[in-house]
C-alpha positions in Angstrom: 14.0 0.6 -20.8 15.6 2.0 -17.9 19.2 3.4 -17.4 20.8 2.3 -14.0 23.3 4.3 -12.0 26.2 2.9 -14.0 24.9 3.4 -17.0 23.7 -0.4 -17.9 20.4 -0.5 -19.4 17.7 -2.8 -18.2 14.1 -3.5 -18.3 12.1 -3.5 -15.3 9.9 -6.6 -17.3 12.9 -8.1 -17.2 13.9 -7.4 -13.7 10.4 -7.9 -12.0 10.7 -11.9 -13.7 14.0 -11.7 -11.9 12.9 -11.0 -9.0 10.3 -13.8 -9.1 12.3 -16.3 -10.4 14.5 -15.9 -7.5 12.5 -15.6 -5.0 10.9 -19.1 -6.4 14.6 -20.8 -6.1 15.1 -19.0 -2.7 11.6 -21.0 -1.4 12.6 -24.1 -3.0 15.4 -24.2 -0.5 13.2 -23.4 2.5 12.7 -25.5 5.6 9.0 -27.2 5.5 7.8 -26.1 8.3 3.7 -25.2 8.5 4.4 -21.1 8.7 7.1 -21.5 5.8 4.7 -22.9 3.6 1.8 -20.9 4.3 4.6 -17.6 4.2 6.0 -19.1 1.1 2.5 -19.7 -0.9 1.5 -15.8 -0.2 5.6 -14.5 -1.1 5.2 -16.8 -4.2 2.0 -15.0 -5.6 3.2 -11.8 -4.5 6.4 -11.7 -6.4 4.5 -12.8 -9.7 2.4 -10.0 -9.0 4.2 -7.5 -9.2 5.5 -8.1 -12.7 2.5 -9.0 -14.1 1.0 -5.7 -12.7 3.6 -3.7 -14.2 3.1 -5.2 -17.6 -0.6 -4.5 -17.6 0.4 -1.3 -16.6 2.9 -0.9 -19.7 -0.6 -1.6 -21.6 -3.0 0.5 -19.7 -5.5 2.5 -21.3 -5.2 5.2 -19.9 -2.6 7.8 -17.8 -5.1 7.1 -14.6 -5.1 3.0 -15.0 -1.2 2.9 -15.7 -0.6 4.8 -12.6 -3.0 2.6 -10.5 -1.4 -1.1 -11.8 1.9 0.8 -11.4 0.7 1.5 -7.4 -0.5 -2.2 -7.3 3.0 -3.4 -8.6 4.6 -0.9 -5.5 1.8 -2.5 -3.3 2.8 -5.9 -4.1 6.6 -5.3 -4.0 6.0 -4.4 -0.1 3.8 -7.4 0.7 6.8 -9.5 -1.0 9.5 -8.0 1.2 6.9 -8.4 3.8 6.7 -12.4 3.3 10.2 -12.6 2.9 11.2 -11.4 6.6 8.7 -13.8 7.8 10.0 -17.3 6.6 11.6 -18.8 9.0 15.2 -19.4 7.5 17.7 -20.6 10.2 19.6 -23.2 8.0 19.6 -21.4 4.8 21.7 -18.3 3.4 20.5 -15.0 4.8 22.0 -13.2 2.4 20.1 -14.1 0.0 17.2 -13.8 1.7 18.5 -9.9 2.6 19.2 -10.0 -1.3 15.8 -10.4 -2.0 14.8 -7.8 0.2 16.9 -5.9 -1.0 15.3 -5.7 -4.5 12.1 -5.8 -3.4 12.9 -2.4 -1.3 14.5 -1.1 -5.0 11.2 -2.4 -6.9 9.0 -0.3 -4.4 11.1 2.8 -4.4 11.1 2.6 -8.4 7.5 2.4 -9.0 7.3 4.7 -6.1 8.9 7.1 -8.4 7.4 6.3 -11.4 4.2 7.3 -9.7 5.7 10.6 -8.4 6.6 11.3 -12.1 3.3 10.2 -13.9 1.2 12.1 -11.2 2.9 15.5 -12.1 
């Protein structure tokens, strides 16, 4: 468990599913177009990925393979914000599409310092 900035307490399992639960609503809602569902397919697996990463890393082994899953979660977190600026979303709500960005930019910068810490 994690303590947020106003105190709540959360678990980044929790979050991660979240995040890929909503981002699987969010494409639902998508225009069909040929790039949206080739975009959505790869920002579909990349969401998933990055919580299931990060509970493999929760069971790693070792320091060195909980720090590497926990990279791969950061990786993945990127490639989903990545996916998400590419759909093409003209008649749906870009704010939840910056949303989403949004927390995938806060998912990256928080395994980004989970890294920073378990490296020291």
């Amino acid at each position: 468990m994690t303590e947020t900035q106003s105190g709540k307490r959360y678990d980044l399992e929790e979050r991660t599913l979240a995040f890929a639960r909503n981002v699987s609503v969010f494409v639902k809602r998508l225009p069909k177009t040929l790039q949206n569902i080739e975009y959505s397919k790869q920002l579909v697996r990349a969401t998933g990925s990055v919580g299931a990463h990060y509970i493999e890393a929760n069971e790693a082994l070792s320091r060195k393979d909980f720090v590497m899953r926990v990279k791969i979660s950061r990786k993945e977190s990127k490639e989903s914000r990545y996916w998400l600026q590419l759909v093409e979303c003209q008649e749906c709500d870009n704010s939840e599409r910056a949303t989403l960005i949004g927390e995938a930019t806060e998912l990256m910068k928080i395994f980004g310092a989970i890294v920073q810490k378990t490296e020291k």
